[in-house]
MARKETOR-179217 format. One record per atom (N, C-alpha, C, O, CB): residue number from 1; atom name; x, y, z. Coordinates in Angstrom, 1 decimal, padded with zeros to 4 digits, m for minus. Atoms other than C-alpha are relative to their C-alpha. Last residue first. Glycine has a CB too. Example, Ala and Ser with C-alpha at 12.3 -4.5 7.8 and 13.67 -1.06 7.14 Angstrom:
REM MARKETOR-179217
pos 2 | site N | c1 m000.9 | c2 m001.1 | c3 000.0
pos 2 | site CA | c1 013.7 | c2 m001.1 | c3 007.1
pos 2 | site C | c1 m000.8 | c2 001.1 | c3 000.8
pos 2 | site O | c1 m000.3 | c2 002.2 | c3 000.9
pos 2 | site CB | c1 000.4 | c2 000.5 | c3 m001.4
pos 1 | site N | c1 000.9 | c2 m001.2 | c3 000.0
pos 1 | site CA | c1 012.3 | c2 m004.5 | c3 007.8
pos 1 | site C | c1 000.9 | c2 001.2 | c3 000.0
pos 1 | site O | c1 001.9 | c2 001.2 | c3 000.7
pos 1 | site CB | c1 m001.0 | c2 000.0 | c3 001.2
This chain:
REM MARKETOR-179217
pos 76 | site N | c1 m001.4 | c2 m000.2 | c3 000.0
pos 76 | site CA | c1 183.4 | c2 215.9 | c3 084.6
pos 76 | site C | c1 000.3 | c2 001.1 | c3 m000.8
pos 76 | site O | c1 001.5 | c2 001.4 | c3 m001.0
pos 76 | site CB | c1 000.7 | c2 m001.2 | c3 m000.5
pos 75 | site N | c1 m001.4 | c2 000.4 | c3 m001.7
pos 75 | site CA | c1 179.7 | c2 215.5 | c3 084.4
pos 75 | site C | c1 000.9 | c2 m000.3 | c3 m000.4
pos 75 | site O | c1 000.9 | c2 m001.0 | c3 m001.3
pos 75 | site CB | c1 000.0 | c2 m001.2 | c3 001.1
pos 74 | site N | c1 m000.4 | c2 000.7 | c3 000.3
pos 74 | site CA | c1 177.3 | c2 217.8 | c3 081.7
pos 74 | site C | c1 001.0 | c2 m000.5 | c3 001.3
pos 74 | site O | c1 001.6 | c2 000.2 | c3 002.1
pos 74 | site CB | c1 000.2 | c2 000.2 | c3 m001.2
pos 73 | site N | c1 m000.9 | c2 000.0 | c3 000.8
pos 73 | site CA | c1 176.9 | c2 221.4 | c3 081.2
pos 73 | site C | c1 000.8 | c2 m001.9 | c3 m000.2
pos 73 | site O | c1 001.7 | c2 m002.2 | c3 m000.9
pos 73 | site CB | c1 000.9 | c2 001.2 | c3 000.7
pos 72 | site N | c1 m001.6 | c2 000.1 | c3 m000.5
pos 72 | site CA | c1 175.1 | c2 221.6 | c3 084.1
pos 72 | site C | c1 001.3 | c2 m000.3 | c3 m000.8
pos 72 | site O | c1 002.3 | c2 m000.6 | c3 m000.3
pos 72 | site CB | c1 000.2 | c2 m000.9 | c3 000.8
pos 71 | site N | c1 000.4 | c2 m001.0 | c3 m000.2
pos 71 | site CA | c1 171.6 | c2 222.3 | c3 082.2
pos 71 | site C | c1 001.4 | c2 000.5 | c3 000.7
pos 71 | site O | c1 001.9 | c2 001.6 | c3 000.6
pos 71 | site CB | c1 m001.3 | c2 000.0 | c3 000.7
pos 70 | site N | c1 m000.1 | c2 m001.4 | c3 001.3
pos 70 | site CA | c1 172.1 | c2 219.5 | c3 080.8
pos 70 | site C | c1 000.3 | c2 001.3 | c3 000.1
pos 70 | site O | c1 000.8 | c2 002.0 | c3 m000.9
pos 70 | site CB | c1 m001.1 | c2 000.2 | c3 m000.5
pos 69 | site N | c1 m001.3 | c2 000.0 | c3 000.9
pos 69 | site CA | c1 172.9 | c2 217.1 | c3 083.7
pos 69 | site C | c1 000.3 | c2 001.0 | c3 m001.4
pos 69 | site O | c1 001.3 | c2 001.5 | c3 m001.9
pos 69 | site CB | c1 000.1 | c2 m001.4 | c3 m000.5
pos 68 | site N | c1 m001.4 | c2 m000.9 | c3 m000.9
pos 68 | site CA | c1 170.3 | c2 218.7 | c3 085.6
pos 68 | site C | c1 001.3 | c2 000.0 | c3 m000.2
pos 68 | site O | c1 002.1 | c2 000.9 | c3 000.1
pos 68 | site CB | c1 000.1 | c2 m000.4 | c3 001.2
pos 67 | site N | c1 000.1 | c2 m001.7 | c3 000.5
pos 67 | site CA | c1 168.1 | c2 218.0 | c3 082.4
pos 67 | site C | c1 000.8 | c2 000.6 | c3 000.9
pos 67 | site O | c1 001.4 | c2 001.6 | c3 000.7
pos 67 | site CB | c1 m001.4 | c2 000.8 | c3 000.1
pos 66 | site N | c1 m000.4 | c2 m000.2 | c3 001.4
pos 66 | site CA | c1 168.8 | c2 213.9 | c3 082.4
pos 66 | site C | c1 000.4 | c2 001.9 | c3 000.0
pos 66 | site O | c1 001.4 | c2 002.5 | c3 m000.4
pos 66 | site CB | c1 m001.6 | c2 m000.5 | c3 m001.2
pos 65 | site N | c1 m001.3 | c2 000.4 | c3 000.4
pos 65 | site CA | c1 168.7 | c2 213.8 | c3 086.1
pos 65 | site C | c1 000.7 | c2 000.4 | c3 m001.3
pos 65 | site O | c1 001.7 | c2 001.0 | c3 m001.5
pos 65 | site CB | c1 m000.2 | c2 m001.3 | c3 m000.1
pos 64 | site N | c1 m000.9 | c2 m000.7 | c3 m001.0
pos 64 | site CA | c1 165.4 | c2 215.2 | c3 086.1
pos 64 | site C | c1 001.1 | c2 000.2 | c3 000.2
pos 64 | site O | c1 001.5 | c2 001.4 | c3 000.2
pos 64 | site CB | c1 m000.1 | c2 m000.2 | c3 000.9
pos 63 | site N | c1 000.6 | c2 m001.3 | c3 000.7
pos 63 | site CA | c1 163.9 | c2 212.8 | c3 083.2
pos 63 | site C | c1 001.1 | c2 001.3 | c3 000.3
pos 63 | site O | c1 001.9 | c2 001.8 | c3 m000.5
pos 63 | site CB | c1 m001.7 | c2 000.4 | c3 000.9
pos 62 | site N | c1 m001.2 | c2 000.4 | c3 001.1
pos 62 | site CA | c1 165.9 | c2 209.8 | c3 085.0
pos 62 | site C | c1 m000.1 | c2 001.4 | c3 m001.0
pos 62 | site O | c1 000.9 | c2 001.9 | c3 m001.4
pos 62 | site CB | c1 m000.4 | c2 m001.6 | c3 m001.0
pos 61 | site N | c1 m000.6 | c2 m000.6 | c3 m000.3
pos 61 | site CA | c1 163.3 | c2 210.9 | c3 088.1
pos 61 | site C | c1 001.7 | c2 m000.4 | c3 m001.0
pos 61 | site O | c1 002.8 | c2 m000.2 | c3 m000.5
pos 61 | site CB | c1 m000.2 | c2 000.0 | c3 001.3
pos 60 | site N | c1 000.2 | c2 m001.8 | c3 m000.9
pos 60 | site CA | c1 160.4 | c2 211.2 | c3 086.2
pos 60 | site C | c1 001.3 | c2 000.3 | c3 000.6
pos 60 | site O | c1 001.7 | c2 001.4 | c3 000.3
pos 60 | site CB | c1 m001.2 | c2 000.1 | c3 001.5
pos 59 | site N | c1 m000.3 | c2 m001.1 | c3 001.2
pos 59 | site CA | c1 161.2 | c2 208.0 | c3 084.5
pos 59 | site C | c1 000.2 | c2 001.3 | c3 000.2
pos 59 | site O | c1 001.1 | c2 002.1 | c3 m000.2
pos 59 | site CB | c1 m000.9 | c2 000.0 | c3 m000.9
pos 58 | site N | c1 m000.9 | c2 000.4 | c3 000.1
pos 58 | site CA | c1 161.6 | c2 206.0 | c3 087.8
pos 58 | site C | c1 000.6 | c2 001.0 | c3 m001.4
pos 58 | site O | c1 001.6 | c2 001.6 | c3 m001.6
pos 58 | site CB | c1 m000.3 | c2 m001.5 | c3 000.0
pos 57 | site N | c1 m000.8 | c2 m000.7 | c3 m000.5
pos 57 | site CA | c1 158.3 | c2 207.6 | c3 088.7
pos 57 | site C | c1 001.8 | c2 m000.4 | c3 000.0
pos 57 | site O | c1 002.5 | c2 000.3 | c3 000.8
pos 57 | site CB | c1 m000.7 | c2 000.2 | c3 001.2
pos 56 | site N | c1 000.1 | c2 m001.4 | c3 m000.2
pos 56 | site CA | c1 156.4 | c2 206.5 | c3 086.0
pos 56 | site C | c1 001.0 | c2 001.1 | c3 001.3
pos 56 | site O | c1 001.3 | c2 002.2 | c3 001.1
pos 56 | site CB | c1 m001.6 | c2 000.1 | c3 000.3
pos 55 | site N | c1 m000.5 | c2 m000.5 | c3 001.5
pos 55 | site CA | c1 157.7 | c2 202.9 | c3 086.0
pos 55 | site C | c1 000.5 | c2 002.0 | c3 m000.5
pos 55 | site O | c1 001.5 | c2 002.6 | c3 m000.8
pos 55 | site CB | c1 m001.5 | c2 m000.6 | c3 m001.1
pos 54 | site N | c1 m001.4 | c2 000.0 | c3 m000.5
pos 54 | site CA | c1 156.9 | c2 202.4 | c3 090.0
pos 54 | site C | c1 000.8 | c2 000.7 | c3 m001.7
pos 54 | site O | c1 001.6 | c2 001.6 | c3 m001.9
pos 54 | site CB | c1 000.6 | c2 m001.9 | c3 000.6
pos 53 | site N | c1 m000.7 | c2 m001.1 | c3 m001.0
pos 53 | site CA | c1 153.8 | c2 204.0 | c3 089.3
pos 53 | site C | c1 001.0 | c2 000.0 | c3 m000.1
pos 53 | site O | c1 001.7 | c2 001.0 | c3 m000.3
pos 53 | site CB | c1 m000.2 | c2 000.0 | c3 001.2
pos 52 | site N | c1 m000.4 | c2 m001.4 | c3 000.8
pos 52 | site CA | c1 153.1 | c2 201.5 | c3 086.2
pos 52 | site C | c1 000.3 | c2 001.3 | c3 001.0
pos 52 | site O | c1 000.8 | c2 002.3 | c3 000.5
pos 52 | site CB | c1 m001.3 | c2 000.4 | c3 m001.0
pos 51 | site N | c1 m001.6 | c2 000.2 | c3 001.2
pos 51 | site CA | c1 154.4 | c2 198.7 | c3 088.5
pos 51 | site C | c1 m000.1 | c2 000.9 | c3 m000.6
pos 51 | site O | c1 000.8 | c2 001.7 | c3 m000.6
pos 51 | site CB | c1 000.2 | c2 m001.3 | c3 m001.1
pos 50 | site N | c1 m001.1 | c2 m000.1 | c3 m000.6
pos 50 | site CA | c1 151.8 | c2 199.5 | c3 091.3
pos 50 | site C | c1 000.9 | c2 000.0 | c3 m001.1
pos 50 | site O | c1 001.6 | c2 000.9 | c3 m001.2
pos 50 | site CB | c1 000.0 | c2 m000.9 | c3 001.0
pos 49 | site N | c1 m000.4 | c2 m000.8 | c3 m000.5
pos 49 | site CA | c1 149.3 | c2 199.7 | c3 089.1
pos 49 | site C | c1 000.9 | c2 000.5 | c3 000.4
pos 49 | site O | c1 001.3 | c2 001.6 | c3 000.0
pos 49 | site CB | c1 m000.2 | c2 m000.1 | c3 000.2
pos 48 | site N | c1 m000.3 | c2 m000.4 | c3 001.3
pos 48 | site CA | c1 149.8 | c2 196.5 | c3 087.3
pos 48 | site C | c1 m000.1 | c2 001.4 | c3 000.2
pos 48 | site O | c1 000.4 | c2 002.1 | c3 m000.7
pos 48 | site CB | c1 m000.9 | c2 m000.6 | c3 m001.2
pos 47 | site N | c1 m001.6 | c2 000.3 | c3 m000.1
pos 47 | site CA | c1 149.7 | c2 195.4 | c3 091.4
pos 47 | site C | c1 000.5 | c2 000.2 | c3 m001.6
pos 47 | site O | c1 001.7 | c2 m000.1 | c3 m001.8
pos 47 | site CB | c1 000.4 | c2 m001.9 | c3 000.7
pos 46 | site N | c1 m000.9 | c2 m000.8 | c3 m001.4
pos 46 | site CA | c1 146.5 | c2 197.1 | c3 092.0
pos 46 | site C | c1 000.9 | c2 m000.6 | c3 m000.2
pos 46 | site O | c1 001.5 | c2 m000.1 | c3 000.7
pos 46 | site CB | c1 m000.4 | c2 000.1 | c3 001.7
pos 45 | site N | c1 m000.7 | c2 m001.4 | c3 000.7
pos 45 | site CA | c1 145.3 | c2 195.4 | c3 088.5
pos 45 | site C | c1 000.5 | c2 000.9 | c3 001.2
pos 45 | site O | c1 001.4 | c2 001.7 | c3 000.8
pos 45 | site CB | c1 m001.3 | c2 001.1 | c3 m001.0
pos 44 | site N | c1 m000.7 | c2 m000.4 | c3 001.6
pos 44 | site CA | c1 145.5 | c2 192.3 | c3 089.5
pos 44 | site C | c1 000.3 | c2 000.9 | c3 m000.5
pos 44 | site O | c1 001.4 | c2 001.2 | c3 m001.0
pos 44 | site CB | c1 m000.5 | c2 m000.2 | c3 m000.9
pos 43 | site N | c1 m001.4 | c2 000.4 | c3 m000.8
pos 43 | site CA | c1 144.4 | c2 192.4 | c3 093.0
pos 43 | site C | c1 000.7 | c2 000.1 | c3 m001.4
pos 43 | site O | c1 001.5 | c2 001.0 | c3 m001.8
pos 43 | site CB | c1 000.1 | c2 m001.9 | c3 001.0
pos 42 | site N | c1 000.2 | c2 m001.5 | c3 m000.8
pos 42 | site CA | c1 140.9 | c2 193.8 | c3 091.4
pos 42 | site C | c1 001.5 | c2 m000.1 | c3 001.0
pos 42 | site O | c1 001.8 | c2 000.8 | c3 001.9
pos 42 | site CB | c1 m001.7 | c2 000.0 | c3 001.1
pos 41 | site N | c1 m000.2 | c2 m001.4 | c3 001.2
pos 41 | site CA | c1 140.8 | c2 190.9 | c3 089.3
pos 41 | site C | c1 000.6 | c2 001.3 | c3 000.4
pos 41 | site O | c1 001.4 | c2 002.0 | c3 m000.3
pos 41 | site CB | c1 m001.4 | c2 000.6 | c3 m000.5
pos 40 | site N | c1 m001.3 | c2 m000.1 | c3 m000.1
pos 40 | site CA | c1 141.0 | c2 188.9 | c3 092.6
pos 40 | site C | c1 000.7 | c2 000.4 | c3 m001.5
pos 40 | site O | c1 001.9 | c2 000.5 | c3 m001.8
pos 40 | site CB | c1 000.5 | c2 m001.2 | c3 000.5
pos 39 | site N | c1 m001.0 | c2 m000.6 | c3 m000.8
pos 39 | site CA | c1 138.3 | c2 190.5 | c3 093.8
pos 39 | site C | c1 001.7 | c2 m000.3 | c3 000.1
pos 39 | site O | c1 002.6 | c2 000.1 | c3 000.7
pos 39 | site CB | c1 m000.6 | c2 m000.2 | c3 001.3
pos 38 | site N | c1 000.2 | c2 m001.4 | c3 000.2
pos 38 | site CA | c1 136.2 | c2 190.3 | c3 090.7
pos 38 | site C | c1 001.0 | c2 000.4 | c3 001.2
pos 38 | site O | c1 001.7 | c2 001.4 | c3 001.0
pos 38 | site CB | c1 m001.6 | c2 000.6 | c3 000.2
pos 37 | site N | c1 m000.8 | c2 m000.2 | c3 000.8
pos 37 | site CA | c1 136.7 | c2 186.5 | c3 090.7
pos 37 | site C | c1 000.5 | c2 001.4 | c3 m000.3
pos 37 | site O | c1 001.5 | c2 001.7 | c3 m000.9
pos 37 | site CB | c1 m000.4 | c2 m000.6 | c3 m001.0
pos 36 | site N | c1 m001.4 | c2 m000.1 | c3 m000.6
pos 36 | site CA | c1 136.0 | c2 186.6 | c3 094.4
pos 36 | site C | c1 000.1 | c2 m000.2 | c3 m001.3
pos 36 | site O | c1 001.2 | c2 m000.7 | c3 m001.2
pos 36 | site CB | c1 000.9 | c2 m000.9 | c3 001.1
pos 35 | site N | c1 m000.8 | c2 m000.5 | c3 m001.2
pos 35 | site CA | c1 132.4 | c2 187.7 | c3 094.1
pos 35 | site C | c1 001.4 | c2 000.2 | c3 m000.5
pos 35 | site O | c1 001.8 | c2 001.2 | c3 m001.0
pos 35 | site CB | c1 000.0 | c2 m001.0 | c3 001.2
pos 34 | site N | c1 m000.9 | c2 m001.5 | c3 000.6
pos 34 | site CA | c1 132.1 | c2 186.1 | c3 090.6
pos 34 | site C | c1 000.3 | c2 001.4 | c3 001.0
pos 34 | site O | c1 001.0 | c2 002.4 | c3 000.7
pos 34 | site CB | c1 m001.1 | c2 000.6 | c3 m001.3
pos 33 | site N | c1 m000.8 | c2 000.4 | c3 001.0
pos 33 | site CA | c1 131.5 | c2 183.0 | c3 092.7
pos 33 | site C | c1 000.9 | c2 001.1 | c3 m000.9
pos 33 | site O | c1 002.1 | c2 001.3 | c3 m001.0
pos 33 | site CB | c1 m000.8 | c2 m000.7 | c3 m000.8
pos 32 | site N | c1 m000.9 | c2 000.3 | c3 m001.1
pos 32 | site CA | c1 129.6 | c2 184.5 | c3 095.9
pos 32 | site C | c1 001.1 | c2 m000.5 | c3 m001.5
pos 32 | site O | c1 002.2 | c2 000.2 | c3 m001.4
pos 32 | site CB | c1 m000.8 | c2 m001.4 | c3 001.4
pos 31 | site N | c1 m000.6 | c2 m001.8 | c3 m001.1
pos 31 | site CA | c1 127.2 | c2 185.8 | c3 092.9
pos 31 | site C | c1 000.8 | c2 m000.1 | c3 000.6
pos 31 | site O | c1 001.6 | c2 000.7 | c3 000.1
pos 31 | site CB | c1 m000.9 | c2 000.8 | c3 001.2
pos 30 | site N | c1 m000.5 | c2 m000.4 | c3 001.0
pos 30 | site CA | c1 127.1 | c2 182.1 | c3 091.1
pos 30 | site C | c1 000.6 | c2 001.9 | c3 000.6
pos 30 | site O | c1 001.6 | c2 002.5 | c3 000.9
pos 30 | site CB | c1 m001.3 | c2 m000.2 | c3 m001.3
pos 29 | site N | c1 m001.2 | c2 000.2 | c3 m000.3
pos 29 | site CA | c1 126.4 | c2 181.1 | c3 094.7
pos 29 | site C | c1 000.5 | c2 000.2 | c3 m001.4
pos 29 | site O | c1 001.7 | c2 000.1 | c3 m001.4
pos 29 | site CB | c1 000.2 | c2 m001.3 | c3 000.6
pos 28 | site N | c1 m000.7 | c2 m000.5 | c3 m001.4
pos 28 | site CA | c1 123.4 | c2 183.3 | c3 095.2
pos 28 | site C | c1 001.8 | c2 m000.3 | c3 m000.5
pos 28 | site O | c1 002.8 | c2 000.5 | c3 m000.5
pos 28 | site CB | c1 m000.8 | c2 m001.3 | c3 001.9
pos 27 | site N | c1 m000.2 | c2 m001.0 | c3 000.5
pos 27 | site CA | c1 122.0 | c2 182.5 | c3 091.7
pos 27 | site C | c1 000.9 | c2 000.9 | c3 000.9
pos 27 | site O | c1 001.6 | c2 001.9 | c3 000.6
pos 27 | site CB | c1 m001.2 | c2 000.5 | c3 m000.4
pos 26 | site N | c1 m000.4 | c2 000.0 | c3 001.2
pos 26 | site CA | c1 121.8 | c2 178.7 | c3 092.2
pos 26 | site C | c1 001.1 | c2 001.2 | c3 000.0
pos 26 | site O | c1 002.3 | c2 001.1 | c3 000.0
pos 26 | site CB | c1 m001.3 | c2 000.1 | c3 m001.1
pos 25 | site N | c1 m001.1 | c2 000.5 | c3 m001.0
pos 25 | site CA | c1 120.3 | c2 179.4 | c3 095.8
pos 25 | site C | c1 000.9 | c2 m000.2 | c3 m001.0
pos 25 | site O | c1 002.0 | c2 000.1 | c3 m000.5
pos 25 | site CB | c1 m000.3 | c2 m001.4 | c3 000.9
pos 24 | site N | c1 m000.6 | c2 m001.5 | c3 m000.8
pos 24 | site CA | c1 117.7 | c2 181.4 | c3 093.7
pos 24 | site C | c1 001.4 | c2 m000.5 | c3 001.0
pos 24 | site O | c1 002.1 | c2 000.3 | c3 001.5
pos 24 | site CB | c1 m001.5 | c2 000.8 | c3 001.4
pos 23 | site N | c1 m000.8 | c2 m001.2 | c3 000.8
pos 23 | site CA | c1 117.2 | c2 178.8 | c3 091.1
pos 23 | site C | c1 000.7 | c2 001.1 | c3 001.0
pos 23 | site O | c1 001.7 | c2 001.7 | c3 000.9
pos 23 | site CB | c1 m001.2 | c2 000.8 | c3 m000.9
pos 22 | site N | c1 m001.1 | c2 000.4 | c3 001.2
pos 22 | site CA | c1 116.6 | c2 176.2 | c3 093.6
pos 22 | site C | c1 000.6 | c2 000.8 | c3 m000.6
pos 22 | site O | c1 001.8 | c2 001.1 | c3 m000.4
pos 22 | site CB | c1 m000.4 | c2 m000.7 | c3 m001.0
pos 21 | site N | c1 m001.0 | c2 000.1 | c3 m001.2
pos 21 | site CA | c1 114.1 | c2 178.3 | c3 095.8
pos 21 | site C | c1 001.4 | c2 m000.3 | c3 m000.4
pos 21 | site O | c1 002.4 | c2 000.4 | c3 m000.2
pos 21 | site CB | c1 m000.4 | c2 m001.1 | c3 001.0
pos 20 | site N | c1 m000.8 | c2 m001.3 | c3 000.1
pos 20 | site CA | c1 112.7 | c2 179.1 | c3 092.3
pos 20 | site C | c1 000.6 | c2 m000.2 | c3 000.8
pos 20 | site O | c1 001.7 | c2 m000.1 | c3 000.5
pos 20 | site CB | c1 m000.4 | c2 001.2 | c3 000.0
pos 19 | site N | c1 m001.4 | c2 000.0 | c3 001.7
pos 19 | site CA | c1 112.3 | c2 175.0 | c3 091.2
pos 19 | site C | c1 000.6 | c2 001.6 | c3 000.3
pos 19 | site O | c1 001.7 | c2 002.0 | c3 m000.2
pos 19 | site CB | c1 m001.2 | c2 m000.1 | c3 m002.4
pos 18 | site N | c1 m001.4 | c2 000.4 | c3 m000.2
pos 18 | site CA | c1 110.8 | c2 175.0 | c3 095.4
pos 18 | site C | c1 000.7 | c2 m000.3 | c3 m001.1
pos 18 | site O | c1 001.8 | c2 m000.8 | c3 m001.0
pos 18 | site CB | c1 000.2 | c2 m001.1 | c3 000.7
pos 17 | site N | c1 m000.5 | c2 m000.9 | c3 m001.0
pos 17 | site CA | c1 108.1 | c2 177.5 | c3 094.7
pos 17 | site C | c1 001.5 | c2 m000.5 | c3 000.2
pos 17 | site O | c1 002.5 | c2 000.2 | c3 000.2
pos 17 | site CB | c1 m001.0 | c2 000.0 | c3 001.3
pos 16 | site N | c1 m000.7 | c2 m001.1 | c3 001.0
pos 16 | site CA | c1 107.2 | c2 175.7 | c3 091.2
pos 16 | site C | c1 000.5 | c2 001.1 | c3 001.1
pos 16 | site O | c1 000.9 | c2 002.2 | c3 000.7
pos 16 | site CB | c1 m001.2 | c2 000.7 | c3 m001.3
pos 15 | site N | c1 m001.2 | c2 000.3 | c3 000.8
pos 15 | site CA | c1 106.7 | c2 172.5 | c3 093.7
pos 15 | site C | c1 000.7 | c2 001.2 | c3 m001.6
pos 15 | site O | c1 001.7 | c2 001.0 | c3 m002.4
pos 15 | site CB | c1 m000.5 | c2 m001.6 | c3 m000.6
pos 14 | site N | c1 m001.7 | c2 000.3 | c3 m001.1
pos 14 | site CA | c1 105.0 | c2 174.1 | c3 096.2
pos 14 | site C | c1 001.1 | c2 m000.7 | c3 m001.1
pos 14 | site O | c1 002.3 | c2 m000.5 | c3 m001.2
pos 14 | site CB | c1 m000.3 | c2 m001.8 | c3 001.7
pos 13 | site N | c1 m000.5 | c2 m001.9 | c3 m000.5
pos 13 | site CA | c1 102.2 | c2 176.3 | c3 093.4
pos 13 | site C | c1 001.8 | c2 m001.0 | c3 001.1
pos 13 | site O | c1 003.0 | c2 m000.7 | c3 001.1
pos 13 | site CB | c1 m002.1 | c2 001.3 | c3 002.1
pos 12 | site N | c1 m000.4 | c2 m000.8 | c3 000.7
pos 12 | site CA | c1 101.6 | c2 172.4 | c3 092.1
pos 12 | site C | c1 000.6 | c2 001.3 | c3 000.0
pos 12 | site O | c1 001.6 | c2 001.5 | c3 m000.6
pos 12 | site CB | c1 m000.6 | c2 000.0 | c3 m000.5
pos 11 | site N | c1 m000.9 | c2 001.0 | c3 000.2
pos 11 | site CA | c1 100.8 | c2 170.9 | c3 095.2
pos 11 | site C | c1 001.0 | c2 000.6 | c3 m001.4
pos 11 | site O | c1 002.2 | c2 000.9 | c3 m001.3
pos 11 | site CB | c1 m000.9 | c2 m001.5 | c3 m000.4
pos 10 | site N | c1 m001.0 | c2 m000.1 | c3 m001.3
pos 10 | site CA | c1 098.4 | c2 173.6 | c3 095.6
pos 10 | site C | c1 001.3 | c2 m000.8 | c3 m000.2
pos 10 | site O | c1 002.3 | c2 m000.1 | c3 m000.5
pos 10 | site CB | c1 m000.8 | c2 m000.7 | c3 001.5
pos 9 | site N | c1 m000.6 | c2 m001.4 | c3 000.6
pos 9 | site CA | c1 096.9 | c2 173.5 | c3 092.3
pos 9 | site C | c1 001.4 | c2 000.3 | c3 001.2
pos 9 | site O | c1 002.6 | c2 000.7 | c3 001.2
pos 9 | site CB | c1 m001.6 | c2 001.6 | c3 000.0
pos 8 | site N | c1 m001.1 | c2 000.2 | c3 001.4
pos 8 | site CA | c1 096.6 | c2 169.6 | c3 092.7
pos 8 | site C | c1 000.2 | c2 001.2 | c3 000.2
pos 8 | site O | c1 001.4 | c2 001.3 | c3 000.5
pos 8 | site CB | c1 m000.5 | c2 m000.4 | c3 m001.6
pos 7 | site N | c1 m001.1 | c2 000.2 | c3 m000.1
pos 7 | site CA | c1 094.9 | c2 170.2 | c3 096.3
pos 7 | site C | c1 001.6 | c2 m000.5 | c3 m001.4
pos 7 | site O | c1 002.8 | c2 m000.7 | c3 m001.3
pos 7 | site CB | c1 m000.5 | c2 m000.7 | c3 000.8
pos 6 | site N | c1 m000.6 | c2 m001.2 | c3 m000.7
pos 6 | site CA | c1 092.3 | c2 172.7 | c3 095.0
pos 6 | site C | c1 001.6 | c2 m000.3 | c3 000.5
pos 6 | site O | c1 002.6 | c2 000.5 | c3 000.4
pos 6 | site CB | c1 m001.1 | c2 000.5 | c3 001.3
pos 5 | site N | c1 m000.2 | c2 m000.4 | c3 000.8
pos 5 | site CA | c1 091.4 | c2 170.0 | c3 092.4
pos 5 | site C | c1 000.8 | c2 001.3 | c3 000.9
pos 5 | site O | c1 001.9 | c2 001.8 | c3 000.5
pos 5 | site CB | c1 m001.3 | c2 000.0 | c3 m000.9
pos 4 | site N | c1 m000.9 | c2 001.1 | c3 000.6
pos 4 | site CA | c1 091.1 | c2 167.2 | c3 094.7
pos 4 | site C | c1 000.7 | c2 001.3 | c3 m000.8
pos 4 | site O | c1 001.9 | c2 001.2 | c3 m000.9
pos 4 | site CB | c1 m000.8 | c2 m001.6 | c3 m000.9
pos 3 | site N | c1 m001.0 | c2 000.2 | c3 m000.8
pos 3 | site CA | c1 088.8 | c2 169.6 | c3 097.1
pos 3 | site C | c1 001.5 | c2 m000.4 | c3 m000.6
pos 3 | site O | c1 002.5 | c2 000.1 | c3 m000.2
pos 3 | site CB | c1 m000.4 | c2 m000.9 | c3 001.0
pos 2 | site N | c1 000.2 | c2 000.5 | c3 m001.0
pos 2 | site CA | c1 086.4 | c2 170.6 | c3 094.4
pos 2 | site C | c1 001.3 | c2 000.4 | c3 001.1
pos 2 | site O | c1 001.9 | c2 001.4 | c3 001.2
pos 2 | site CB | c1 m000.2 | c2 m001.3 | c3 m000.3
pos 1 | site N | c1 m001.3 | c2 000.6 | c3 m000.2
pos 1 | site CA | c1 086.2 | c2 173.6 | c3 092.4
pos 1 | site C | c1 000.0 | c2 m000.8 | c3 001.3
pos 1 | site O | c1 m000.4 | c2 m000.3 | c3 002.3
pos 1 | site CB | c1 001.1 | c2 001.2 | c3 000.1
């Protein structure tokens, strides 16, 4: 193996080093990307949360209501 031949392989190894460098800087900002779609997914459902709490305990205490009125024979 000459010299000419050692520097083609070489030349060759830097330029399939910098198509992954590429890819990997690619792959970084696809990551940083679905980052914040995930975090504002995640804002989404903490506030579809929040509403079914507020739901659940609105019922809970109509529930309460309902049976203390029953149990009391009712108002007036």
């Amino acid at each position: 193996m000459d010299d000419r031949e050692i520097s083609n392989k070489i030349n060759k190894l830097h330029g399939i080093m910098g198509r992954h460098e590429e890819r990997l800087m690619n792959l970084e900002g696809y990551r940083e990307k679905q980052n914040g779609h995930l975090k504002d997914l995640n804002a989404k459902m903490d506030k579809i949360y929040n509403m079914l709490l507020g739901a659940l305990a609105t019922f809970t205490l109509a529930l309460i209501i309902f049976i203390l009125n029953f149990l009391g024979g009712g108002i007036g």
